[in-house]
Phi, psi and omega in degrees: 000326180291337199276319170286328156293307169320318178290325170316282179312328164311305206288294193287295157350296210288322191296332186278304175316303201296318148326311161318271181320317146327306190290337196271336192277318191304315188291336189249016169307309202285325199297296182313281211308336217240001167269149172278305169321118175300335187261005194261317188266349145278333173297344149304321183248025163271318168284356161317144175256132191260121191230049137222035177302115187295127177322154180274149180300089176287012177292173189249178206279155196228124148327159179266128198316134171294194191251115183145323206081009172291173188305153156276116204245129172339118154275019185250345181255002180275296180327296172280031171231044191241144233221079182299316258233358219265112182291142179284098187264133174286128190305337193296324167325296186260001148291324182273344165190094189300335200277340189310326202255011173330130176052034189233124167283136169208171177264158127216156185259165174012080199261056196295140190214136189221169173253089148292338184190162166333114194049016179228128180227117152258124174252156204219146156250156152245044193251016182037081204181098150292142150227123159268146197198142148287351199190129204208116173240149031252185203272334206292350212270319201277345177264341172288343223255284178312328200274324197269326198243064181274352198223165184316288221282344172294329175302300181292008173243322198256124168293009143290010179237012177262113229233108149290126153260148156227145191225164147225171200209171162217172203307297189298009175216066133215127191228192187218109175233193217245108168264140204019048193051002165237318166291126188277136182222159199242137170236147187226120178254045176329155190265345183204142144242136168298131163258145182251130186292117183353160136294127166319169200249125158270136223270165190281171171241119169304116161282127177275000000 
């Protein structure tokens, strides 16, 4: 019962408020209308208070859609998925036991990684362990990625789609099915992957 009065008096409070203001906009519309200068009455009615004005937008920020059409994904979760800390895991490894590395940042090498699709990204080991992912930084690394590894048969041939990744996962984005009905494969679907950028190639010396 208490709980119900209290929403009352909110309710009549807001209702009292939002009245006034409505009153306050209405007097000075009538105010605005009664000028004769056209330039006197519009800056009069910029200054009128709109008292149904739409809250300002609080969703939190967003990225800009990437190239590609993929999804925009929250910066404030692009910041934190980025993996300094990440131990370096062998795929056979986290194929034969995944829970071990539950919440844990990790690496994995030579990684074939390709753009299948819209928001869809895949890396293939061959140690039979997939990772799918919507979302894949930095963007300069993830747009090389679409542009050289857009297709199957370039993933499986070309050493640009041979890839480091580092990720973290939780329990629920890991599942398991079956290939060609007898081999077993472990897929992990992290919500962002790092892609790691080469080591530089060191340059030669020229004999003079």
């Amino acid at each position: 019962m208490q709980e119900q009065w209290v929403r009352l008096v909110l309710f009549a409070t807001a209702s009292v408020l939002l009245s006034s203001q409505v009153a306050r906009s209405a007097e000075g519309l009538a105010d605005c209308r009664a000028m004769k200068d056209d330039k006197e009455r519009l800056a009069c009615f910029d200054r009128v208070p709109n008292p149904v004005a739409p809250a300002p937008n609080t969703s939190p920020a967003v990225a800009p859609p990437p190239a590609g059409g993929s999804k925009p994904i929250p910066i404030d979760k692009l910041a934190a998925a980025s993996f300094p800390d990440a131990t370096l895991v062998d795929a056979a490894d986290l194929g034969v036991g995944s829970k071990k590395y539950v919440g844990k940042s990790i690496e994995l090498r030579d990684m074939k990684c390709y753009y299948a699709d819209v928001s869809d990204y895949r890396c293939i080991s061959g140690r039979n362990v997939v990772v799918f992912t919507a979302a894949m930084f930095p963007d300069v690394l993830r747009l090389k990625l679409e542009k050289d590894c857009g297709e199957l048969k370039k993933m499986t041939i070309s050493s640009v789609c041979s890839k480091s990744i580092r990720f973290r996962f939780s329990e629920d984005e890991v599942d398991e099915d079956m290939i060609s009905g007898y081999q077993r494969r472990t897929i992990i679907r992290p919500e962002a992957v790092e892609l790691v950028a080469p080591p530089p190639q060191p340059q030669r010396r020229r004999n003079r």
